[in-house]
N, CA, C and O atoms as a GROMACS GRO file, in nm:
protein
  224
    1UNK      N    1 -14.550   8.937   6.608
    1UNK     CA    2 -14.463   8.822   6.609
    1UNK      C    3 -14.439   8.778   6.464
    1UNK      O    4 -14.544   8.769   6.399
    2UNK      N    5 -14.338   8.750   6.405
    2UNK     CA    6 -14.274   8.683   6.303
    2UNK      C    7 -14.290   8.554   6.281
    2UNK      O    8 -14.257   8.463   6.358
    3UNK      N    9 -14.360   8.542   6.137
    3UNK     CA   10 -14.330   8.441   6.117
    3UNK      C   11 -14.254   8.314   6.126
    3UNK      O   12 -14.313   8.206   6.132
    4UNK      N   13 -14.076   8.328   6.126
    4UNK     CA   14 -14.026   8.235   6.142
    4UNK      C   15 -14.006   8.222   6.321
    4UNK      O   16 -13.930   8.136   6.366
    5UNK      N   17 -14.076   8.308   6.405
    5UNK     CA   18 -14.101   8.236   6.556
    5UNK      C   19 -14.257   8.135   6.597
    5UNK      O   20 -14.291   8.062   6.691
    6UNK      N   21 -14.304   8.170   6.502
    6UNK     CA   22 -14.373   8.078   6.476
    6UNK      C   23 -14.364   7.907   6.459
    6UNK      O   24 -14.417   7.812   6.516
    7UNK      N   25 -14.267   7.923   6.351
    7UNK     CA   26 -14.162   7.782   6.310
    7UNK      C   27 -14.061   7.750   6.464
    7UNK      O   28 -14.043   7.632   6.498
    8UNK      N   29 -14.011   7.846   6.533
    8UNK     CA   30 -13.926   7.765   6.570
    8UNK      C   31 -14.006   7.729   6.748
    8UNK      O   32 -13.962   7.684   6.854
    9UNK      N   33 -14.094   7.762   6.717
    9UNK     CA   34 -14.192   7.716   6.890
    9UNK      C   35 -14.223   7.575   6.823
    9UNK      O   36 -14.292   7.523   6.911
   10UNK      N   37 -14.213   7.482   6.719
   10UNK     CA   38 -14.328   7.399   6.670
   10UNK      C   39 -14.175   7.273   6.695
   10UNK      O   40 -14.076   7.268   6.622
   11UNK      N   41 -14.193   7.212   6.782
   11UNK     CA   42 -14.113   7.081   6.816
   11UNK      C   43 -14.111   7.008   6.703
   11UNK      O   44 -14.207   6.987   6.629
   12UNK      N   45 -13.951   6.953   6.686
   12UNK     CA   46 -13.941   6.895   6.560
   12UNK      C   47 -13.981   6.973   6.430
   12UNK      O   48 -14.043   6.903   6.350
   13UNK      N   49 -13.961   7.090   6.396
   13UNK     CA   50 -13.966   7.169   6.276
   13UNK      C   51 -13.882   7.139   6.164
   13UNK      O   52 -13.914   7.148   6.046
   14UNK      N   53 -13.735   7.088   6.227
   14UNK     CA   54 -13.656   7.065   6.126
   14UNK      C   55 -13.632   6.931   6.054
   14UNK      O   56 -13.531   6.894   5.994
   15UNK      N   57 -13.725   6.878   6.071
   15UNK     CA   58 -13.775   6.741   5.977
   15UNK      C   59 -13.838   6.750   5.870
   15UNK      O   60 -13.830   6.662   5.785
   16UNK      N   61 -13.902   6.845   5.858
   16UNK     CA   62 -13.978   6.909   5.753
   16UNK      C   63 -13.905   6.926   5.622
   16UNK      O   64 -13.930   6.853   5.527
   17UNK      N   65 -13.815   7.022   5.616
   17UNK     CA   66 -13.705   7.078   5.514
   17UNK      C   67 -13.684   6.926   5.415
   17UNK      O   68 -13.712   6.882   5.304
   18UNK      N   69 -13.608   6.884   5.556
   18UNK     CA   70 -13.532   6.693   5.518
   18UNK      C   71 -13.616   6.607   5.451
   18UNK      O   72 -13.582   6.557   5.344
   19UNK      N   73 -13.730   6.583   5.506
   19UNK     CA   74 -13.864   6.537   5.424
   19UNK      C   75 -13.869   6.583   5.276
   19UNK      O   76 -13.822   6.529   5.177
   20UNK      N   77 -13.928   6.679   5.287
   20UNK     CA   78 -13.961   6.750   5.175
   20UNK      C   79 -13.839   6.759   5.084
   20UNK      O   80 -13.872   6.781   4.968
   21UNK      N   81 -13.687   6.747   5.106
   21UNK     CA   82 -13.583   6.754   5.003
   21UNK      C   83 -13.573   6.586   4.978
   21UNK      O   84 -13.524   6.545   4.872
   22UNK      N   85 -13.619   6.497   5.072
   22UNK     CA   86 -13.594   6.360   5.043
   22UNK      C   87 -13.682   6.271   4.927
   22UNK      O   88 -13.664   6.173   4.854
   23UNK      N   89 -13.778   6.360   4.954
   23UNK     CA   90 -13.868   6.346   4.860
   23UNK      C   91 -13.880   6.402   4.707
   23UNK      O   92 -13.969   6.366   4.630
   24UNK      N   93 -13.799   6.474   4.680
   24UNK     CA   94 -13.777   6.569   4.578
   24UNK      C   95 -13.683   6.491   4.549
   24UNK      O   96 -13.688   6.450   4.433
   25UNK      N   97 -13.591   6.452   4.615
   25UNK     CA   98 -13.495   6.385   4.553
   25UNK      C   99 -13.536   6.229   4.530
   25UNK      O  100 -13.434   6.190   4.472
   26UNK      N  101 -13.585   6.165   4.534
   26UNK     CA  102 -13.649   6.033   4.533
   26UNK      C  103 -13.739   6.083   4.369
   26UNK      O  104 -13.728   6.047   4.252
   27UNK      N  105 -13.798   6.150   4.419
   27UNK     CA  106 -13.916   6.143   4.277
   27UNK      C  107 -13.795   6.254   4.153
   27UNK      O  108 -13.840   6.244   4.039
   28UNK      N  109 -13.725   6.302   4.156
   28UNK     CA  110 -13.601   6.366   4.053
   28UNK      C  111 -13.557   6.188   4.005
   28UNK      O  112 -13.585   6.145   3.893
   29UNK      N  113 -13.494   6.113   4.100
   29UNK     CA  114 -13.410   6.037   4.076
   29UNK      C  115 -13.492   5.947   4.006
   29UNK      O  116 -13.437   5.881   3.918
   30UNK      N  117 -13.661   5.924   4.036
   30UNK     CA  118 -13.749   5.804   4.002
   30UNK      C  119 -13.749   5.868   3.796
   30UNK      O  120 -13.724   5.798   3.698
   31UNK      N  121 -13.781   6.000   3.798
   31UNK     CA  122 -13.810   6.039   3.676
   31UNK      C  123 -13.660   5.983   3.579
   31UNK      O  124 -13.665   5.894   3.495
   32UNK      N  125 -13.552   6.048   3.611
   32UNK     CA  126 -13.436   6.054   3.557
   32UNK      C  127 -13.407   5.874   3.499
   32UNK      O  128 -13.366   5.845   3.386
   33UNK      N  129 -13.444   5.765   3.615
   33UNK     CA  130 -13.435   5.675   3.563
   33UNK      C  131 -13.530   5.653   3.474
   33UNK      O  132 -13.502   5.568   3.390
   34UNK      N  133 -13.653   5.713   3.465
   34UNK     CA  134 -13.768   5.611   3.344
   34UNK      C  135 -13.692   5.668   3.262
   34UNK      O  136 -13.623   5.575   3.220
   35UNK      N  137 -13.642   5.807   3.186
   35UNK     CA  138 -13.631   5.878   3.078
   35UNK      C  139 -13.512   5.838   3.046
   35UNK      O  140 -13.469   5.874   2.937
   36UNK      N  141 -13.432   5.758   3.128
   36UNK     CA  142 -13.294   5.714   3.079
   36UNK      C  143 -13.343   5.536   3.014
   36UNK      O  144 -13.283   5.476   2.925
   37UNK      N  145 -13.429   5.501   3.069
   37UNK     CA  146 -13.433   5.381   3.068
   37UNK      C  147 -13.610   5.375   2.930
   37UNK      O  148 -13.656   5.272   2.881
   38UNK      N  149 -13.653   5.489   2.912
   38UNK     CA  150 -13.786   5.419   2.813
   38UNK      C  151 -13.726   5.430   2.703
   38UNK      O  152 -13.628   5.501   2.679
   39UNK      N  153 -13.804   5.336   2.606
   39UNK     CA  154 -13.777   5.290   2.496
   39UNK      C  155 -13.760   5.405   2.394
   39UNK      O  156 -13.871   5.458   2.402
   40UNK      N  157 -13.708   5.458   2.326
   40UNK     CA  158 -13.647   5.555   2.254
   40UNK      C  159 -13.771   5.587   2.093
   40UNK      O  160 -13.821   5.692   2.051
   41UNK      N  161 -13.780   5.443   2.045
   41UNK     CA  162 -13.906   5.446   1.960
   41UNK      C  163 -14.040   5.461   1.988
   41UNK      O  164 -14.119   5.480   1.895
   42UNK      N  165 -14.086   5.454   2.131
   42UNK     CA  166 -14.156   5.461   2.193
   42UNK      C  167 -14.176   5.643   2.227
   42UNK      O  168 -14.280   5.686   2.177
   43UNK      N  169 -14.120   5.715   2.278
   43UNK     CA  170 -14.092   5.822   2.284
   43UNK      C  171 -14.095   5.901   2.187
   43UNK      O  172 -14.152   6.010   2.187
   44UNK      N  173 -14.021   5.842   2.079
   44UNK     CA  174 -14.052   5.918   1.970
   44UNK      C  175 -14.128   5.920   1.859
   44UNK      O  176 -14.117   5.991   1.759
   45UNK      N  177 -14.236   5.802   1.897
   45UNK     CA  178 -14.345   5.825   1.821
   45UNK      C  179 -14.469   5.902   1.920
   45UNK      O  180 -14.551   5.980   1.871
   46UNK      N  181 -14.467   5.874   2.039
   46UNK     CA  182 -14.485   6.019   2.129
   46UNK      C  183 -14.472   6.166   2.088
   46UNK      O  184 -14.545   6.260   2.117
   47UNK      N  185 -14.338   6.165   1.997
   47UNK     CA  186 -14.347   6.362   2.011
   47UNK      C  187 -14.395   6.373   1.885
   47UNK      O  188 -14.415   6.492   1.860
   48UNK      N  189 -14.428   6.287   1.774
   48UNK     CA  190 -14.472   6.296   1.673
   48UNK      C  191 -14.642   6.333   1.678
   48UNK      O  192 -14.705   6.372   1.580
   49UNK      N  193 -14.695   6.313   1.800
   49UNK     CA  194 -14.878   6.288   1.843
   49UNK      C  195 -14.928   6.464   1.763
   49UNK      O  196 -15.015   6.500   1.684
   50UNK      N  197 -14.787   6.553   1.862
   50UNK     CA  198 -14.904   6.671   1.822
   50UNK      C  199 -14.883   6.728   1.644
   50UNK      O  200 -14.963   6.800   1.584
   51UNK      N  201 -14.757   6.673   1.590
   51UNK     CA  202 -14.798   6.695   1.445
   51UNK      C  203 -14.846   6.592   1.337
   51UNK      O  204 -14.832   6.596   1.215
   52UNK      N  205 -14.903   6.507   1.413
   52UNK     CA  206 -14.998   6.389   1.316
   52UNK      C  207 -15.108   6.502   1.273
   52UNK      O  208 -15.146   6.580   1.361
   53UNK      N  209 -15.155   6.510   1.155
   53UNK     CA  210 -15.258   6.539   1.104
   53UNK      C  211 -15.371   6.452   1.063
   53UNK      O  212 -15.481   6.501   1.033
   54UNK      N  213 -15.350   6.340   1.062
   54UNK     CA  214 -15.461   6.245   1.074
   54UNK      C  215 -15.559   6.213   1.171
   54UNK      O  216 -15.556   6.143   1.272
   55UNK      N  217 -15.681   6.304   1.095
   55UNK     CA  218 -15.801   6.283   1.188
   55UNK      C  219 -15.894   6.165   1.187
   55UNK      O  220 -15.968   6.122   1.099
   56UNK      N  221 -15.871   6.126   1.305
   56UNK     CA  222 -15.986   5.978   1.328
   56UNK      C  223 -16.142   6.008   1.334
   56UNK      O  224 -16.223   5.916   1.349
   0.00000   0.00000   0.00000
């Protein structure tokens, strides 16, 4: 037996897909807003971390 008869004996299977893309799309859309919306000086004293040479 095949795998995808597996999937389609399982009631309500196709909620799954929808879920799982709703969610992808929720947390895409959550990221897209911080990175549009964080502070720019903030960030870019961020990408500066890994070539600081100043050891504490």
């Amino acid at each position: 037996m095949k795998f995808i008869n597996y999937l389609e004996s399982i009631t309500g299977v196709g909620i799954y897909p929808l879920t799982s893309f709703i969610i992808f799309f929720l947390f895409f859309v959550g990221v897209s807003l911080y990175v549009f919306k964080a502070n720019k000086t903030h960030i870019s004293e961020m990408s500066q971390i890994p070539l600081d040479n100043n050891d504490k």
